[in-house]
C-alpha positions, 0 to 999 in steps of 0.5 A: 769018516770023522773030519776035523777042520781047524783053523776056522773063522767064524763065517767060513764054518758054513762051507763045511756044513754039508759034509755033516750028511755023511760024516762026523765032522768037527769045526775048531777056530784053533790050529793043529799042534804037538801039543794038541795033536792027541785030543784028535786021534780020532780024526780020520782026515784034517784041514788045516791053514797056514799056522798049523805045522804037520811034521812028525811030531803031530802026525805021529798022534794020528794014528787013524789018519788018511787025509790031509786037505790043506787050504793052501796051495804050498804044502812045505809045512807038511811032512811028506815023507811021512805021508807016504810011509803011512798012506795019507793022501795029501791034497792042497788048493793049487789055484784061488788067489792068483789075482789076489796075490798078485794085487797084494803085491802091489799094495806093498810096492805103493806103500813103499813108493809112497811111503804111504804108512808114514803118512797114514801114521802122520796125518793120524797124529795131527802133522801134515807136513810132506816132509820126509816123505818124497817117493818114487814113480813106478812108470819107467821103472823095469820089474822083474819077476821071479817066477812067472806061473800064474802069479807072477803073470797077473803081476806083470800084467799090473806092472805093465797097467803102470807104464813099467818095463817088465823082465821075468825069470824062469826055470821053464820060460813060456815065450807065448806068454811073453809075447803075449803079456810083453815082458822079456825072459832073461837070466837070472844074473841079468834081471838082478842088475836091471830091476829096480823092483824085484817080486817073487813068485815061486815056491819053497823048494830046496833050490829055491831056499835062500835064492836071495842071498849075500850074492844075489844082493851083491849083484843087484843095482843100488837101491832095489826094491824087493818085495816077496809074497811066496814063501819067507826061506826064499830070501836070506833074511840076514843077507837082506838086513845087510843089504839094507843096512849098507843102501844096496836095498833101499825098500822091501815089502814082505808078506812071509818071513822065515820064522813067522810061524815062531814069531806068531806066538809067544809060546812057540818062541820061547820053546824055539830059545829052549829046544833050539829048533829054530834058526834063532838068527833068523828069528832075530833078523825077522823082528829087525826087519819087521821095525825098519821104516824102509820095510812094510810086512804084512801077516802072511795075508797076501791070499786074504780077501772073501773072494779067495778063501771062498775059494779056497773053502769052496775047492777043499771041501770038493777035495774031501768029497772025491777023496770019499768017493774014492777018486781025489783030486788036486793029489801032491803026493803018491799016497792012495787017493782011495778011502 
């Protein structure tokens, strides 16, 4: 089978190695675009990150393809339904940084309680005047977490090490859980007037697109902090921008944005201006947003520790080698898992 792997730092080629034994296997640091796409219409399966976009427009130039191994456990950057059309199995990583993910929550809610890369930009330049940079105690403060799989567990276990009241909200509540963990189910509504911390945890999904909006920000209590490491469309950007710029939102830690993948590279923005395929008020309240000193925004890069995408490698390569064998495993779609 030939195999292309993209995406790759030089550390992880070693994981793909074995794969060698039986197939042709191609290791590339580079993401798979559009305009790519036809130097690899060979590629009988692919491995792609989190920068390389798999619609129609890529897709379409692989003719020979079967698989998609994604190193990733959302997969909304892939086109499905075009996957079912041709009979490409697709298959992500469904666990490997849930503590992970769940720690860089947090470094995002110290940074802003603490004001901590204020102060880190200070002290750098000479001033060690505290002047300006009084935070806030995260004991006593009520976290409320949207979406409570495992994710948002480990980050109620973290806000509860803190001395934090903890109230959560889900489509499927699981009160062993709670009771386990000690935090309160609640409506929706109810944990958007109560927290004054806000962290989601739940993935991109037509009804979770813009679950954060003008409304929801109109419902929260004065000076929320929200803080998103899941996926960027689920808040509003616009509506956060506002809520910002009147004190509803005192402090957001991001690590998505709605138009990261536009913003990454110069090249895509300006084909986004000219094509006009991107939400270009998006796009705009994304860069105001990445310049306010009342938000901190990380690379998408919550996952980013050896530990988890050593993980990941570890669970994509296993993903490969039982498609091969005709069996799959961690399958998102209906294709074949077959060769």
């Amino acid at each position: 089978m030939k195999i292309t792997i993209f995406e790759l730092e030089e550390w992880e080629r070693q994981a793909f190695e074995r794969l060698r034994e039986r197939h042709d296997v191609a290791l590339l640091d580079r993401p798979l675009t559009a305009r790519t796409a036809a130097e690899h219409a060979d590629a009988e399966a692919v491995s792609t990150f989190i920068y390389s976009r798999l619609d129609r427009t890529v897709l379409e130039q692989l003719p020979r393809l079967k698989l998609i191994a994604t190193r990733s456990t959302g997969y909304d950057h892939i086109d499905l339904d075009y996957c079912e059309q041709h009979d490409v199995t697709v298959c992500n990583v469904p666990t490997y940084g849930d503590s992970t993910v769940a720690e860089h929550v947090f470094a995002l809610l110290l940074t802003l309680s603490h004001k901590m890369d204020q102060a880190i930009d200070r002290t750098r330049k000479g001033d060690f005047s505290p002047r300006g940079l009084q935070g806030f105690d995260l004991q006593g403060k009520t976290f409320g977490v949207i979406g409570t799989g495992s994710i948002g567990r480990h980050a109620i276990r973290i806000a509860r090490g803190f001395g934090m009241e903890v109230i959560g909200c889900d489509v499927k509540p699981d009160e062993e859980a709670a009771a386990q963990l000690g935090f309160t189910y609640v409506g929706m509504d109810e944990l958007l007037r109560r927290a004054d911390v806000i962290s989601l945890h739940v993935p991109s999904t037509p009804k979770t697109r813009h679950l954060l909006s003008h409304e929801q920000f109109e419902q929260m209590k004065q000076c929320a902090i929200i803080i998103n490491t899941s996926r960027g469309d689920v808040i509003d950007s616009q509506a956060l921008v506002r809520g910002l710029a009147e004190g509803k939102v005192c402090g957001a830690g991001l690590d998505v944005l709605p138009e990261e993948p536009v913003i990454r590279e110069e090249a895509e923005l300006l084909r986004s201006v000219y094509e006009r395929k991107h939400n270009l008020d998006a796009l705009l309240a994304d860069h105001v947003l990445i310049r306010l000193r009342n938000v901190v925004v990380t690379p998408h890069s919550a996952f980013n520790t050896r530990e988890a995408v050593s993980r990941i490698l570890e669970t994509t390569v296993a993903n490969i080698e039982s498609y091969v064998q005709g069996e799959g495993q961690n399958i998102v779609n209906r294709a074949a898992a077959a060769p």
